[in-house]
DRENDO-1510 file (C-alpha; in Angstrom, 1 decimal, always signed):
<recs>
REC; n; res; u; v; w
REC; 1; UNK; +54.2; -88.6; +24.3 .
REC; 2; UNK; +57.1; -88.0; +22.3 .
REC; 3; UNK; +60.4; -90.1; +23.4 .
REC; 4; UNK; +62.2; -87.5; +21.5 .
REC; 5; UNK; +64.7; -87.9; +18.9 .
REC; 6; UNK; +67.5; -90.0; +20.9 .
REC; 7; UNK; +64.8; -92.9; +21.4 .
REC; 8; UNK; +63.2; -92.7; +17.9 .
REC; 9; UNK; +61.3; -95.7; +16.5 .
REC; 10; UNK; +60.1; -95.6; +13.0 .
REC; 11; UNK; +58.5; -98.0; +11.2 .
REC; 12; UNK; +57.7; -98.9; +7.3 .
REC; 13; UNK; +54.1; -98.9; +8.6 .
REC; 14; UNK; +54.1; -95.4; +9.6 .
REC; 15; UNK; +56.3; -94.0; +6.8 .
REC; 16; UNK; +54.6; -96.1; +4.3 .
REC; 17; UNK; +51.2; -93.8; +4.6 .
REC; 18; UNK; +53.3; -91.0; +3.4 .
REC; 19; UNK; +51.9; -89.6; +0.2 .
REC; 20; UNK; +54.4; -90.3; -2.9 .
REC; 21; UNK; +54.3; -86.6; -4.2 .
REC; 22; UNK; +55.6; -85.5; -0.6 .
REC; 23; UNK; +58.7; -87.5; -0.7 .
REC; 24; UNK; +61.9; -86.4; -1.4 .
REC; 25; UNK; +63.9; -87.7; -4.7 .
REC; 26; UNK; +65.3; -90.8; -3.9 .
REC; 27; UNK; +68.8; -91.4; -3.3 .
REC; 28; UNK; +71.1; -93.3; -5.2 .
REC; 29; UNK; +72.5; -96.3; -3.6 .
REC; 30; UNK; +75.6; -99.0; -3.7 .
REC; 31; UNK; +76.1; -102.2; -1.4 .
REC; 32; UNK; +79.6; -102.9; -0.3 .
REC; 33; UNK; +79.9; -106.6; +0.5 .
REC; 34; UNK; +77.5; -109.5; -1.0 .
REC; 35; UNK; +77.7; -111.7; +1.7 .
REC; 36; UNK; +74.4; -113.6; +3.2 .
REC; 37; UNK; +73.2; -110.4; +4.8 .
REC; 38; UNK; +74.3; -108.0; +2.2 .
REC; 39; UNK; +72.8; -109.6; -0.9 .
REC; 40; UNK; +69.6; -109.8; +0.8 .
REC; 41; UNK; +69.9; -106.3; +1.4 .
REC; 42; UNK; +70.9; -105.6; -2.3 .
REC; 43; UNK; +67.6; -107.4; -3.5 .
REC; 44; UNK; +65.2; -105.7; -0.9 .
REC; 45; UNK; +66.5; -102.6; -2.0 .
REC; 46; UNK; +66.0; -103.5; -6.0 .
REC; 47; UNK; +62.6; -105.1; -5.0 .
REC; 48; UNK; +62.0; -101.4; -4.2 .
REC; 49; UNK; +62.4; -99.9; -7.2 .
REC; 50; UNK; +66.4; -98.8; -6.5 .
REC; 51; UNK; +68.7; -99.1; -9.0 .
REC; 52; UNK; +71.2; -100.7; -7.3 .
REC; 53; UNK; +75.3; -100.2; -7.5 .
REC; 54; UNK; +77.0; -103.2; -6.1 .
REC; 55; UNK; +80.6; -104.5; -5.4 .
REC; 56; UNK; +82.1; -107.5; -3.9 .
REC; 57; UNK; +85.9; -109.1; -3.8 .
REC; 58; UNK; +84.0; -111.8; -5.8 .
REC; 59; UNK; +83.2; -110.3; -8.6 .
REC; 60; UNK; +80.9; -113.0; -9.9 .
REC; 61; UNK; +79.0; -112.5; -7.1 .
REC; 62; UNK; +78.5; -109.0; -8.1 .
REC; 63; UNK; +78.2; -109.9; -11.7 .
REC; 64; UNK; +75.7; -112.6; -10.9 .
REC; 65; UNK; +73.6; -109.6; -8.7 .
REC; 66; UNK; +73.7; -107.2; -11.7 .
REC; 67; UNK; +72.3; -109.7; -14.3 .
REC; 68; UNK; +69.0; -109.7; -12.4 .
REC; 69; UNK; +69.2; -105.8; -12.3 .
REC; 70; UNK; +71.9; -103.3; -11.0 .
REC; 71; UNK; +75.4; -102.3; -11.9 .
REC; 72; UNK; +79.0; -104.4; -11.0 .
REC; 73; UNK; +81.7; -102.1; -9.9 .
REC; 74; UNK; +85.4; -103.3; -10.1 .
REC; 75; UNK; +86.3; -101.2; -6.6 .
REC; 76; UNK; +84.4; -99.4; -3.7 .
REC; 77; UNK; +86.0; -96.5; -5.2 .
REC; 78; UNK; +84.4; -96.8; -8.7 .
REC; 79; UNK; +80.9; -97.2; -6.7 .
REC; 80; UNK; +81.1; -94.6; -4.2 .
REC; 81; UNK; +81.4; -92.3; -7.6 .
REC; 82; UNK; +78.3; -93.1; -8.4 .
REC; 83; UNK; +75.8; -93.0; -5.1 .
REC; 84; UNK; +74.8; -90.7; -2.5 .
REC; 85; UNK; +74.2; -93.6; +0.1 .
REC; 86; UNK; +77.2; -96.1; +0.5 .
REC; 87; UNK; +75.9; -99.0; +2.3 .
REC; 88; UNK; +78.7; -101.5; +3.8 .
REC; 89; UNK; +77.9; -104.7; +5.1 .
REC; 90; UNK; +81.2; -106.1; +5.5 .
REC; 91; UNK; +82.2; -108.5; +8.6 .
REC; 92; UNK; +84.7; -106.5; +11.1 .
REC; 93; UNK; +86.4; -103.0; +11.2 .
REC; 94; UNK; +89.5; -104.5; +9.2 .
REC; 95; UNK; +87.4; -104.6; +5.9 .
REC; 96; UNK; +85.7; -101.4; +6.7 .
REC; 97; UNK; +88.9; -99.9; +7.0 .
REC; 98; UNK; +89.8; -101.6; +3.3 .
REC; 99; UNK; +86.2; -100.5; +1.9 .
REC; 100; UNK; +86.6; -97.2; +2.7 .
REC; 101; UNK; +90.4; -96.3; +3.2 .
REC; 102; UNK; +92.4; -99.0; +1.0 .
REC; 103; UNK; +93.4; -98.7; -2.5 .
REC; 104; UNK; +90.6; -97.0; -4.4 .
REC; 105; UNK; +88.9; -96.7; -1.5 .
REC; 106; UNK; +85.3; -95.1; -1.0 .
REC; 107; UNK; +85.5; -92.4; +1.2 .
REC; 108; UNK; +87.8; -90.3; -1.5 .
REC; 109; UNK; +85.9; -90.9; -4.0 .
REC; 110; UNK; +82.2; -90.1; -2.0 .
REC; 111; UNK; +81.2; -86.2; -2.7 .
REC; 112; UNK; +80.6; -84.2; -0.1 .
REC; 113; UNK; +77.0; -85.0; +1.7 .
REC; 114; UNK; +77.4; -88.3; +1.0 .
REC; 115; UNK; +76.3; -90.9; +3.1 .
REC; 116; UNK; +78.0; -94.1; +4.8 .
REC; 117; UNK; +75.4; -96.6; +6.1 .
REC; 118; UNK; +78.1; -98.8; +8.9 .
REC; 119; UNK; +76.0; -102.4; +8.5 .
REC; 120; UNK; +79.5; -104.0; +10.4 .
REC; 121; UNK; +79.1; -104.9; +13.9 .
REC; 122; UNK; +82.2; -103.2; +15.4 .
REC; 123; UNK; +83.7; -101.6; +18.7 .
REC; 124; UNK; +81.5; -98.5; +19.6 .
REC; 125; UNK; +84.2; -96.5; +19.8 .
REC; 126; UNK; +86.2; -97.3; +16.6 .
REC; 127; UNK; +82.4; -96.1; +14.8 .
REC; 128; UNK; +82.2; -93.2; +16.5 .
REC; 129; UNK; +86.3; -92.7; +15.7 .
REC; 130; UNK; +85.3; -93.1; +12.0 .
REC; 131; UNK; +82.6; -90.5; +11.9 .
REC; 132; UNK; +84.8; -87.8; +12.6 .
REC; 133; UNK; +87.4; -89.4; +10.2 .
REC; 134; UNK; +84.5; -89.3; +7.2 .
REC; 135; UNK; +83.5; -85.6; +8.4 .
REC; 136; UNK; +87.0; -84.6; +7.5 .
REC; 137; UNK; +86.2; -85.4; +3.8 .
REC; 138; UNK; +82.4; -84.1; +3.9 .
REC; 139; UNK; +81.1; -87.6; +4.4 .
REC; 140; UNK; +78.6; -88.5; +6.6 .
REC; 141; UNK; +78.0; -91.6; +8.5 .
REC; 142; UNK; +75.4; -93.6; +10.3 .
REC; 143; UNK; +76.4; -95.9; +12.8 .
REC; 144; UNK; +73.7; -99.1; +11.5 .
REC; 145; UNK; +73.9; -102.5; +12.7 .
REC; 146; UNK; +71.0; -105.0; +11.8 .
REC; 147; UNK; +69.3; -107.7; +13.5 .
REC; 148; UNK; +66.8; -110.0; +11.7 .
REC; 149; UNK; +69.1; -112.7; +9.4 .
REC; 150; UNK; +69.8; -113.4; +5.4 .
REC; 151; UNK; +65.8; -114.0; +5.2 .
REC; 152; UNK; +64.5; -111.4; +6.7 .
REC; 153; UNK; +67.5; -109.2; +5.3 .
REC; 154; UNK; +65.8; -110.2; +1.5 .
REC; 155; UNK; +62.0; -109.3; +2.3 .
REC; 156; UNK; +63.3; -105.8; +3.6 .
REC; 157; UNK; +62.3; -106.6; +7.5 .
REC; 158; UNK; +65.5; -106.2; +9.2 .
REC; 159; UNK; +66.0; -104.4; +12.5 .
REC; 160; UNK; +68.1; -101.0; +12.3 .
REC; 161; UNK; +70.1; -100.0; +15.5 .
REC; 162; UNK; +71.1; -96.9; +14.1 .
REC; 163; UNK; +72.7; -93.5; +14.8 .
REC; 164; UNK; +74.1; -90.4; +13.4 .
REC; 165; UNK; +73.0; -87.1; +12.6 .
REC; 166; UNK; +69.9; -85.8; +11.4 .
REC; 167; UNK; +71.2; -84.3; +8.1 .
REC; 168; UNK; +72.7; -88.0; +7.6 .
REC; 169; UNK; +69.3; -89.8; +8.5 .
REC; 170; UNK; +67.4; -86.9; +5.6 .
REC; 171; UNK; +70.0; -88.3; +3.0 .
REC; 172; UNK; +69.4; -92.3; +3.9 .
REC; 173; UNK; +66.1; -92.6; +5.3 .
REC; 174; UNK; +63.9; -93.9; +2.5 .
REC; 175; UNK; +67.1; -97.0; +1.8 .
REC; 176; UNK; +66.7; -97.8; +5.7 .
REC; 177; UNK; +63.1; -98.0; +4.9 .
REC; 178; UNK; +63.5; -100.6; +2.0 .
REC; 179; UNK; +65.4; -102.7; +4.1 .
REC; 180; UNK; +63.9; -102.7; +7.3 .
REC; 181; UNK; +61.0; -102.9; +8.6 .
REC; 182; UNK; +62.0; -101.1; +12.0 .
REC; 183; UNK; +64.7; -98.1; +12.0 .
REC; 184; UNK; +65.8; -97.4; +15.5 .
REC; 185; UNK; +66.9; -93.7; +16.0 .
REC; 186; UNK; +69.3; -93.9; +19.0 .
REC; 187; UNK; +71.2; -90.7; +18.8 .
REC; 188; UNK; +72.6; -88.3; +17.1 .
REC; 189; UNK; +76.5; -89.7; +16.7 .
REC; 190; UNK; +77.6; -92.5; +15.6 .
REC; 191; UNK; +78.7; -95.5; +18.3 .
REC; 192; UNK; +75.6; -95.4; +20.2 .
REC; 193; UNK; +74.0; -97.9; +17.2 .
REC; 194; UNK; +76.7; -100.4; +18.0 .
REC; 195; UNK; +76.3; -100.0; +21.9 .
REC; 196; UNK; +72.7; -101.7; +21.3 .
REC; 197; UNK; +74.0; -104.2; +18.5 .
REC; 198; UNK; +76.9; -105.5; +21.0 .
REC; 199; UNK; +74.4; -106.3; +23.7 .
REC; 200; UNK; +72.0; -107.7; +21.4 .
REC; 201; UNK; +75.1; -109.9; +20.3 .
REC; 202; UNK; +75.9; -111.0; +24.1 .
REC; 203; UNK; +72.5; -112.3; +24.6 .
REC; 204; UNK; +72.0; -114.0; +20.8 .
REC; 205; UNK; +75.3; -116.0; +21.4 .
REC; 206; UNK; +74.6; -116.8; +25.1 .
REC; 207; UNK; +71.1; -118.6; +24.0 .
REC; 208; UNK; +73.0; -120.4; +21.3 .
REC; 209; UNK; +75.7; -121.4; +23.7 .
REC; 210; UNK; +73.1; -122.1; +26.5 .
REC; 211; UNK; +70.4; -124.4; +23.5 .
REC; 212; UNK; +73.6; -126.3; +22.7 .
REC; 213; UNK; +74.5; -127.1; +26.4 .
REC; 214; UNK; +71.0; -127.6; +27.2 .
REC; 215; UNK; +70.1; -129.8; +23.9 .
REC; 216; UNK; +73.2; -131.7; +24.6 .
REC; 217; UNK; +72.6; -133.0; +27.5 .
REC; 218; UNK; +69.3; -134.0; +27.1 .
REC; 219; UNK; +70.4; -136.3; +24.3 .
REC; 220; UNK; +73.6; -137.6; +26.5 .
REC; 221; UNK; +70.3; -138.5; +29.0 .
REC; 222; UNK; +68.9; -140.6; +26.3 .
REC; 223; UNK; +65.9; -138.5; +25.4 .
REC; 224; UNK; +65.0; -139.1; +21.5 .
REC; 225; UNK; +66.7; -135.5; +20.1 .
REC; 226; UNK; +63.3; -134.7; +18.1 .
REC; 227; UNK; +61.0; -135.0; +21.1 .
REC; 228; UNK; +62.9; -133.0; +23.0 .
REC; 229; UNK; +63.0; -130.3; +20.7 .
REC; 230; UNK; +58.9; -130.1; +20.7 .
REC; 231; UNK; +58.4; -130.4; +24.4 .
REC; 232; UNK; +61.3; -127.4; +25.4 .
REC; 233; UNK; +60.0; -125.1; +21.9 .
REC; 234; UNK; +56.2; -125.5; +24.0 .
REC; 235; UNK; +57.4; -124.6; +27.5 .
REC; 236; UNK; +59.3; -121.8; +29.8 .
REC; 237; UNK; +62.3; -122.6; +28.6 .
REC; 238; UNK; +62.5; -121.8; +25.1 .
REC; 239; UNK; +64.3; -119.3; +23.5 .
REC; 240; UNK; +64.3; -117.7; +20.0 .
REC; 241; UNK; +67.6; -119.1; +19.5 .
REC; 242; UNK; +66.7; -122.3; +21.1 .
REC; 243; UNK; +63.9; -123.0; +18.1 .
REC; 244; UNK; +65.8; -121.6; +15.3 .
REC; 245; UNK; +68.9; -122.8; +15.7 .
REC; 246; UNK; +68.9; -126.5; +17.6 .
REC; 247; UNK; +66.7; -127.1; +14.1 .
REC; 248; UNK; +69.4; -126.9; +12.3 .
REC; 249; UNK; +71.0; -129.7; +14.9 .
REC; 250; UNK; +67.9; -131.8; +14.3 .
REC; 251; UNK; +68.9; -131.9; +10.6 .
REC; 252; UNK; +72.5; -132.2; +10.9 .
REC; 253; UNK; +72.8; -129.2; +8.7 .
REC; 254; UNK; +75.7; -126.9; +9.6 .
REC; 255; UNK; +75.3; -125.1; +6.6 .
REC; 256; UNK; +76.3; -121.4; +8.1 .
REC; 257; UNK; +73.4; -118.9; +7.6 .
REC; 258; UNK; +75.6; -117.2; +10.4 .
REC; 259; UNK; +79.2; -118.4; +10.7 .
REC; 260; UNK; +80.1; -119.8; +14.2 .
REC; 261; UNK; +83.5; -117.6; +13.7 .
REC; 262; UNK; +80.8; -114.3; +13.9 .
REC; 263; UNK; +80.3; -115.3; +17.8 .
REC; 264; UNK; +83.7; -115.4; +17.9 .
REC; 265; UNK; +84.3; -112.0; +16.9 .
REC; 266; UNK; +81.2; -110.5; +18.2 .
REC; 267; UNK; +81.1; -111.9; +21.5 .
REC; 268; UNK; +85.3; -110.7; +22.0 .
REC; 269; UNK; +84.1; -107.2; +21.3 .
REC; 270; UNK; +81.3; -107.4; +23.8 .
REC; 271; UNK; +83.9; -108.5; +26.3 .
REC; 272; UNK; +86.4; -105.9; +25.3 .
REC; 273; UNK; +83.6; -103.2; +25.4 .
REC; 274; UNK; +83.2; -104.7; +29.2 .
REC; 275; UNK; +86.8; -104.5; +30.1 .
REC; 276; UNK; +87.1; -100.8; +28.8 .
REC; 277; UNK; +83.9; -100.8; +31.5 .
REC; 278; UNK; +85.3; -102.7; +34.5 .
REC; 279; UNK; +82.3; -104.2; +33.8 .
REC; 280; UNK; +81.9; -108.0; +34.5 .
REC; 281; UNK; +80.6; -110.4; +32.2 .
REC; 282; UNK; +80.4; -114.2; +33.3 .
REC; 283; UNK; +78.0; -116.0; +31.0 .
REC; 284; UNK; +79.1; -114.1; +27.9 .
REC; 285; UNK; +82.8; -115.0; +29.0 .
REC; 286; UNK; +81.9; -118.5; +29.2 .
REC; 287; UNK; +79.9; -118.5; +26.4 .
REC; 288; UNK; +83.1; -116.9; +24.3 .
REC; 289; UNK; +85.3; -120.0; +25.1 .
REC; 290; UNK; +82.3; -122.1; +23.6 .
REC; 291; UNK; +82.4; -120.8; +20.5 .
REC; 292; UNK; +86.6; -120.4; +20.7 .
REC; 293; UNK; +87.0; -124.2; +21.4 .
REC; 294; UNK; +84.8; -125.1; +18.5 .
REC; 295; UNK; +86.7; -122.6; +16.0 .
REC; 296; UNK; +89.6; -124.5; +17.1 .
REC; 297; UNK; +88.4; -127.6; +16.5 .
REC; 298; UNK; +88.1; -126.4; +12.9 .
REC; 299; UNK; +84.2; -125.2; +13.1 .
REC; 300; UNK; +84.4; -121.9; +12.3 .
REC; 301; UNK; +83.5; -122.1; +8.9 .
REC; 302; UNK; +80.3; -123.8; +10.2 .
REC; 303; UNK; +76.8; -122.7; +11.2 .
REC; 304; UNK; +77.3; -121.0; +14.5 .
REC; 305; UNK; +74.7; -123.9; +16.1 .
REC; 306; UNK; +78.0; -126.0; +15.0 .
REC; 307; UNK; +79.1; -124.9; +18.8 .
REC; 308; UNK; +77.2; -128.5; +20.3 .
REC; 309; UNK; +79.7; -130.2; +18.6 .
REC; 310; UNK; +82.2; -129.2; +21.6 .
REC; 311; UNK; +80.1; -132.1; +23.4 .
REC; 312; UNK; +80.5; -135.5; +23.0 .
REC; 313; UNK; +78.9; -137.9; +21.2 .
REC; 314; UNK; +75.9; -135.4; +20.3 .
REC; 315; UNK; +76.4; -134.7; +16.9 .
REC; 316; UNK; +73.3; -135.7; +15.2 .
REC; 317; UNK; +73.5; -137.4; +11.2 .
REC; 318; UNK; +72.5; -134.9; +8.6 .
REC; 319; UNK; +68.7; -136.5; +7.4 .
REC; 320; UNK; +68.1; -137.4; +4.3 .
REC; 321; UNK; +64.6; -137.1; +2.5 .
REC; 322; UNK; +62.6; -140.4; +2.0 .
</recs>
């Protein structure tokens, strides 16, 4: 049975058997913001056969991107010019709010029908705030947060929590497609995309927070660091986060494939959401002060697995090869 649009699931598999004459032209496309995620997402969508518009505040970034294929723009204003999909994938509302509303800004310069693709995990209600703000000028947003990291982010297999309208999904659809392999359909206005991405957040940084504690005290115990890993990554108590990240502890690598300051944010919207809720929230709470008391320790800048460094004495050597 169908689930009906507000609980839409649709997949690269099932799009994919599609034949080529029935699609529609394809859109043309920008990335605002070249970070870890949004480069990735820049090359999945030039692996697809996009031509794709690109701009960062470090232009050799951008310049760098183009060389391989694709056009540098100075401004988010110069791009938007140019695309009828605007995707942003920029940290926090602040910098949307700069992308799209600071000097030469995007959302003048996007014609009308136009499409901005919300990447930024932000308060659910400041999305759905700047939906109607975009409508004023003919623009039309989808409210898209992704799951799935930098690697997944270049292969085109991210996970899209997204919502928005239906003549916004017609315009975007096949650049979700080439960078995802799984497009949530969760509505039909924007906020209700970063509902899901906020709880996915509170869970993702409560397993970090709880591998650290966990992985911590096994080596205050004395267990050896490495066997510990291989017993708890074979047995009830691991966790995706668990494996991925307390590797990164194994090699002493803090390199940040996701910033420990992202928790911080992230996790402070989740518990703001909550307030506005009366809605309690104990473990993410706790888990929040984690990953505050490392950024003030200077670890911000870190990989967010950085947070075991709040223990004592745990903080393993960085391996080098033989």
């Amino acid at each position: 049975m169908d689930s009906g649009p507000d609980h839409a699931r649709t997949t690269r598999k099932t799009r994919m058997g599609m034949n080529d004459q029935h699609r529609p032209e394809r859109p043309r496309v920008g990335v605002v913001g070249l970070g870890a995620m949004g480069l990735g997402m820049a090359r999945s969508l030039r692996a697809a056969g996009y031509h794709v518009g690109v701009h960062d505040l470090r232009a050799e970034v951008a310049a760098a991107f183009a060389r391989d294929g694709g056009t540098a723009f100075a401004s988010p204003g110069e791009l938007a010019a140019t695309v009828d999909v605007l995707v942003g994938v920029v940290v926090n509302a602040a910098q949307v709010e700069s992308v799209l509303f600071g000097p030469d800004g995007a959302a003048n310069r996007l014609h009308p029908g136009a499409v901005y693709v919300m990447c930024s995990t932000v308060d659910p209600a400041w999305s759905a705030g700047l939906e109607g703000r975009l409508a004023e000028k003919g623009v039309r947003c989808l409210d898209a947060p992704v799951s799935g990291g930098p690697a997944r982010a270049a292969t085109g297999e991210l996970t899209m929590m997204t919502s928005g309208s239906a003549e916004a999904y017609a315009v975007a659809d096949p650049v979700l497609e080439a960078m995802s392999s799984t497009v949530y359909r969760l509505g039909d206005r924007a906020g209700l995309g970063s509902k899901v991405k906020i709880v996915n957040q509170l869970l993702a940084g409560v397993h970090i927070a709880a591998a650290a504690e966990a992985m911590a005290l096994g080596i205050r115990a004395g267990v050896p660091a490495e066997a510990l890993y291989e017993v708890i990554t074979h047995s009830a108590g691991n966790s995706w986060m668990f494996e991925n990240r307390m590797a990164h502890v194994l090699a002493g690598d803090y390199t940040p494939l996701s910033a420990l300051d992202i928790f911080v944010k992230d996790l402070g919207i989740v518990l703001e959401t909550a307030r506005s809720e009366r809605f309690p929230l104990p473990l993410a709470a706790t888990a929040h002060q984690m990953f505050l008391q490392a950024s003030a320790s200077g670890l911000g800048a870190e990989d967010d697995s950085a947070v075991i460094k709040i223990f004592p004495e745990i903080d393993l050597p960085r391996r080098t090869e033989a």
